[in-house]
C-alpha positions, 0 to 999 in steps of 0.5 A: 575791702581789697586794694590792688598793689597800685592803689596801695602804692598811690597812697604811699605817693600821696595820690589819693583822693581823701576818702580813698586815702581814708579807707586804706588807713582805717583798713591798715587799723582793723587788718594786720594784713593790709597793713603789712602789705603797705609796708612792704610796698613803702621803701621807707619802712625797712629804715624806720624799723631799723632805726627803732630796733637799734632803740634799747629795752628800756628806752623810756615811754615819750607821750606823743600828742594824739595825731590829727586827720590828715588834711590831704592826700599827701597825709601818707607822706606826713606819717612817714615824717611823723614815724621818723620824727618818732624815731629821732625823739626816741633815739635822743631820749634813750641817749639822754636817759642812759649818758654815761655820768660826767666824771667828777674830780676825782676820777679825772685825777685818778686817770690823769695819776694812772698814766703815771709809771715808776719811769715818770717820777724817778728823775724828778728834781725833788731838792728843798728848793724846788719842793720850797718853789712848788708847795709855795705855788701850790698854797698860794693857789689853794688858800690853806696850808698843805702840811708839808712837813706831815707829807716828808714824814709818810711812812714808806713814802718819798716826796717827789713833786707838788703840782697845780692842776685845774679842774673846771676853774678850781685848783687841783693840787696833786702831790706825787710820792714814790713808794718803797719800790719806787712805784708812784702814789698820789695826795690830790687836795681840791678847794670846792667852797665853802658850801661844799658838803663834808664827806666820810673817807670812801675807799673804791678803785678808780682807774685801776688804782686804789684810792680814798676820797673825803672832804671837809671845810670846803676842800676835797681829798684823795689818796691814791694808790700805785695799784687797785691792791694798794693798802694805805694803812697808816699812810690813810691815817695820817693824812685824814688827821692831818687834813680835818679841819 
């Protein structure tokens, strides 16, 4: 069956009776032509085909409820919506589906640590006093001992600060040293709980620093580096002994 343009654009505008309306749809279902004729005439169509063009390859397949008869004339108007509405759904699922992941703790810490330079920590006030006043806060919000006297005594190391940060309503203790060149390195302690799983050193890079993450008996660890090429040696070593248990 042919359909004038006019007839065509009333069915878009809803002004077709039912059985007229019927037959340019199960016309649109069996020829390809008269559907890409109903497209070119419908203003909505080029917005609809871009918004599911911007959808990526692997957006992941929605089930759809089978769709009903239209009840009215004004049906062709509710497709419209009904391509619309698809198009939202699809879009919110693909952004679901491909989120990045929420940063844990240790790669917030190793992005708070990479903004850190040499000129960061070369004046700060690292005197027994204010080393006593700042471990003593740091043990007090962390509910174990921080070995300090294993933390004065890291090879090639200088104890320059211990700091109370929070991470989501746990305490996050970053303690900051300088390297032989002055450089700054971190030791981030954070109490998780008791139902904490225990976890083997892992080493990766974060943030461009090298770093080793481990946890055991409710508490997680990082050392962190002052480059991705950092070697930790026996730094690594110390620490994990230190902090087993």
């Amino acid at each position: 069956m042919n359909f004038s343009d006019e007839t065509l654009l009333a069915y878009l505008e809803g002004n077709l009776d039912e059985a007229e309306a019927r037959a340019i749809e199960d016309a649109v279902a069996d020829d390809p032509a008269v559907e890409s004729r109903l497209m070119a005439l419908d203003p909505f169509a080029p917005v609809v085909q871009q918004v599911f063009e911007g959808i990526p390859v692997e957006a992941p397949s929605i089930d759809l409820p089978t769709p009903t008869a239209p009840q009215s004339n004004a049906g062709a108007f509710r497709l419209l919506a009904v391509a619309a509405s698809v198009a939202v759904i699809a879009i919110s699922a693909t952004f679901w589906a491909t989120r990045p992941k929420a940063l844990g703790w240790a790669e917030q810490a190793a992005i708070y640590q990479s903004l850190y330079s040499p000129d960061t920590i070369a004046d700060l006030d690292n005197s027994p006093q204010k080393l006593d006043t700042q471990f003593a806060q740091a043990e007090a919000q962390l509910g174990r001992s921080l070995n300090r006297d294993v933390l004065e005594n890291l090879p090639g190391l200088d104890l320059k600060r211990a700091q109370v940060l929070m991470f989501k309503g746990k305490p996050l203790i970053q303690i900051v040293f300088a390297d032989a060149q002055g450089a700054p390195v971190a030791f981030c302690v954070i109490r998780q709980g008791s139902g904490a799983p225990a976890k083997d050193v892992n080493l990766a890079v974060l943030s461009g620093l090298a770093t080793a993450t481990w946890a055991n008996d409710g508490y997680g660890f990082m050392l962190l580096g002052s480059d991705a090429q950092t070697d930790f040696g026996s730094e690594l070593s110390v620490l994990t002994d230190a902090f087993t248990g």
